[in-house]
C-alpha positions as CSV (number, residue, x, y, z in Angstrom):
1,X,2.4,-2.6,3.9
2,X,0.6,-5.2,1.5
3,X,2.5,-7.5,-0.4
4,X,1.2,-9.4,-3.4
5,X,3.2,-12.4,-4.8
6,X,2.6,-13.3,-8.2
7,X,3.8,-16.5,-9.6
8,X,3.4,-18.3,-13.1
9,X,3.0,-21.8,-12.7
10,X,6.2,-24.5,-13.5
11,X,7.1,-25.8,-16.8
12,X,3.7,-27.8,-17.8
13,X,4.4,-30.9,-20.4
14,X,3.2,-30.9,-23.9
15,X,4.2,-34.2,-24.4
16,X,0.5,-35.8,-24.7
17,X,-1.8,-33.3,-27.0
18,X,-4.5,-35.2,-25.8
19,X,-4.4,-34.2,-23.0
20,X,-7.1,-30.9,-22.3
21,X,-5.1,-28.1,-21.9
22,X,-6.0,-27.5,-17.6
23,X,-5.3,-30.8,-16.9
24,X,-1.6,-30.6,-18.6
25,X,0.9,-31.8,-16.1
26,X,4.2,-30.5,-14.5
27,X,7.9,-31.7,-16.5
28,X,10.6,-33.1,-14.4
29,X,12.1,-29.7,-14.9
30,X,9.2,-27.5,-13.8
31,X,8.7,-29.7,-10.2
32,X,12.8,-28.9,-9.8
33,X,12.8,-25.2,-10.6
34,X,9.7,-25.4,-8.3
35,X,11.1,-26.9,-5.4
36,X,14.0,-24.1,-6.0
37,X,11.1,-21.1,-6.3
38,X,10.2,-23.0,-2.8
39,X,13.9,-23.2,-1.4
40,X,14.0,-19.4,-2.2
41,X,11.2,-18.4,-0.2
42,X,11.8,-20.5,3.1
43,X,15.5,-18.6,2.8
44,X,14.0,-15.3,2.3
45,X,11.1,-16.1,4.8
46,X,8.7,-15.4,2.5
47,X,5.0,-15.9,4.0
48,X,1.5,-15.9,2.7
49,X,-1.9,-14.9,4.4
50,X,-3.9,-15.9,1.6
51,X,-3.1,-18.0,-1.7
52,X,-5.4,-17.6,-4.8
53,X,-4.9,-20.3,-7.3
54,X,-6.0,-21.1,-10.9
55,X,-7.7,-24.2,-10.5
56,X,-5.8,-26.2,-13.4
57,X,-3.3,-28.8,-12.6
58,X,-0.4,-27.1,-13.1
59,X,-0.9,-24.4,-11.3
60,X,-2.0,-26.6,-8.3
61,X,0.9,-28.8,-8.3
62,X,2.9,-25.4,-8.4
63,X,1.4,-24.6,-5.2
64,X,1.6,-28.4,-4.0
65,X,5.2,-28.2,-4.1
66,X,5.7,-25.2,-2.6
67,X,3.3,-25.8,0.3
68,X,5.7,-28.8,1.2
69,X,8.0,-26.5,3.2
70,X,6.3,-23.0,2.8
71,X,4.1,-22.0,6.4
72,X,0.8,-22.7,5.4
73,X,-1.9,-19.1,4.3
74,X,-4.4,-18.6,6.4
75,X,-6.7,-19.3,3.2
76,X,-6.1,-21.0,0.0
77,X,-8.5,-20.6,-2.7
78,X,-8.7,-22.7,-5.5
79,X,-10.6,-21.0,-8.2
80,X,-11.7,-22.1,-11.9
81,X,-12.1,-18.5,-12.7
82,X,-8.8,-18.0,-12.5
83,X,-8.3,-20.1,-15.5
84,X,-7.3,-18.2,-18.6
85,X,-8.5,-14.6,-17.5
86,X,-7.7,-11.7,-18.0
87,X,-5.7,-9.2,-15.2
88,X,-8.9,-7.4,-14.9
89,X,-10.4,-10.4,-13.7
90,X,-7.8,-11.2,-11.0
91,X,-7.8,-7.5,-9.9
92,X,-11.7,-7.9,-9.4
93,X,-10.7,-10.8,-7.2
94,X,-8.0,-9.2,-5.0
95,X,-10.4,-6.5,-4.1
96,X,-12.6,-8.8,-2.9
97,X,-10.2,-10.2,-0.1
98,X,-10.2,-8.6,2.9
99,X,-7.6,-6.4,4.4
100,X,-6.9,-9.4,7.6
101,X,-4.3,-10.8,4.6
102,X,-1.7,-8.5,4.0
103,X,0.2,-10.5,2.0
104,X,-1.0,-13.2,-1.1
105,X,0.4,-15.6,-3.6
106,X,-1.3,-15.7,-6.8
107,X,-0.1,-18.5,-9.1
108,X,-1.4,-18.2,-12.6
109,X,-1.0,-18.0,-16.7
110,X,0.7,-16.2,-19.3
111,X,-0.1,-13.4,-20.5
112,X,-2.5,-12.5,-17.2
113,X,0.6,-12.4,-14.7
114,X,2.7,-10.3,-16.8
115,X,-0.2,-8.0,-17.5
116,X,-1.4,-8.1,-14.1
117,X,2.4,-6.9,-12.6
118,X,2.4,-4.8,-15.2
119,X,-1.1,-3.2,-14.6
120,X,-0.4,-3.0,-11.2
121,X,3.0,-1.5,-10.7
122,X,4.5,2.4,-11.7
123,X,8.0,1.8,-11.3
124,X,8.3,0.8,-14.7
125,X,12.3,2.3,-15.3
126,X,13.3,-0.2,-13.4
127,X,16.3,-3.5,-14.7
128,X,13.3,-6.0,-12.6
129,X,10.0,-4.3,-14.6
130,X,12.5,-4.9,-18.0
131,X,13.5,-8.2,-17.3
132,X,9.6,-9.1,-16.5
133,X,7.9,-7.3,-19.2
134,X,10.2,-8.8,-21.4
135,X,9.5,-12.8,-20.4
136,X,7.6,-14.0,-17.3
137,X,8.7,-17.5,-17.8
138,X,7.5,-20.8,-16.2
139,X,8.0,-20.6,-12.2
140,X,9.5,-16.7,-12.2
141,X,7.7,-14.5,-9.4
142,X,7.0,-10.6,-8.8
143,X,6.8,-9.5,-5.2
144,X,4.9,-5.8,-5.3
145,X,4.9,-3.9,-2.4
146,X,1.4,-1.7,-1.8
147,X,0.9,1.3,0.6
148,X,-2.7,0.6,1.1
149,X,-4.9,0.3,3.6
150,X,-7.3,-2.5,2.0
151,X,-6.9,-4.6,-1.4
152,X,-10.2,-2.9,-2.7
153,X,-7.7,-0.1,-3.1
154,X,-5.2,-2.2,-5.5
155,X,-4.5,-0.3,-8.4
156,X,-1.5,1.3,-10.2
157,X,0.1,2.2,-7.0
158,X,2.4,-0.9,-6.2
159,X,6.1,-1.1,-6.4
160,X,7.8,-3.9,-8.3
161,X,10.6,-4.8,-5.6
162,X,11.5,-8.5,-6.9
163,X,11.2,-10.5,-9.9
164,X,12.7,-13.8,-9.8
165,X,13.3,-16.3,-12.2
166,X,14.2,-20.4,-11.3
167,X,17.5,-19.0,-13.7
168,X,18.6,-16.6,-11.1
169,X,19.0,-19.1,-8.4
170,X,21.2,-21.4,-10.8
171,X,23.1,-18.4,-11.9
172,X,23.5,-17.2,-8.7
173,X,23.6,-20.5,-5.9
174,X,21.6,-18.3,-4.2
């Protein structure tokens, strides 16, 4: 079974519009819903072989946060081509990694990780596909399932089993 994680970055400050757009920086509230995203996935035991990562700040200091009590992937790879794609793009890429990682964590934008779950899923009927197709906020995750036997054969076949929002856990104390 292949598992793909995919996670848009924390709430990013607009408060200086001089600021270029990929170097934006996390709010107090994204590094907290963060940290809770990361409190969720050390209770779950959550793991990562691989972790593929839009380049930009936010999305690093996403992943910084989370690597602070997540077990490290196997391979982390920062990439600039990540930045602003579309999910056609980050498909291309997940074919490209080889079938030793069965499970990664892609942090990324809106609209590509919606699209990309989305693109990638058929159980579409379900309250989770809704409740993500609806709004992938800041910090929310999908976890699809794949019965593959390499990610060159990632396409429409995954199962949406979780999406999570930093909301959830308040509502819930989970």
């Amino acid at each position: 079974m292949y598992q793909l994680y995919v996670m848009r970055h924390a709430k990013s400050s607009w408060d200086d519009l001089s600021i270029n757009d990929f170097d934006r920086p996390l709010t107090k509230r994204g590094k907290k819903n963060a940290k809770m995203i990361c409190e969720f996935f050390v209770k779950k035991k959550f793991e990562f072989d691989y972790a593929l990562i839009s380049s930009s700040k936010r999305t690093k200091k996403t992943f910084q946060i989370l690597s602070k009590k997540i077990n490290k992937p196997k391979k982390v790879n920062f990439s600039k081509d990540l930045y602003l794609v579309d999910e056609n793009a980050i498909v291309k890429k997940i074919k490209e990694i080889s079938s030793e990682y069965k499970s990664i964590l892609i942090i990324n934008h809106e609209p590509s990780v919606k699209n990309l779950v989305r693109n990638l899923t058929k159980n579409h009927n379900t309250n989770n596909f809704k409740l993500m197709n609806y709004k992938f906020p800041t910090a929310a995750f999908a976890k699809i399932e794949f019965d593959i036997k390499s990610w060159n054969e990632v396409e429409k076949k995954g199962v949406l089993k979780k999406f999570i929002r930093p909301k959830d856990l308040q509502d819930s104390k989970e």
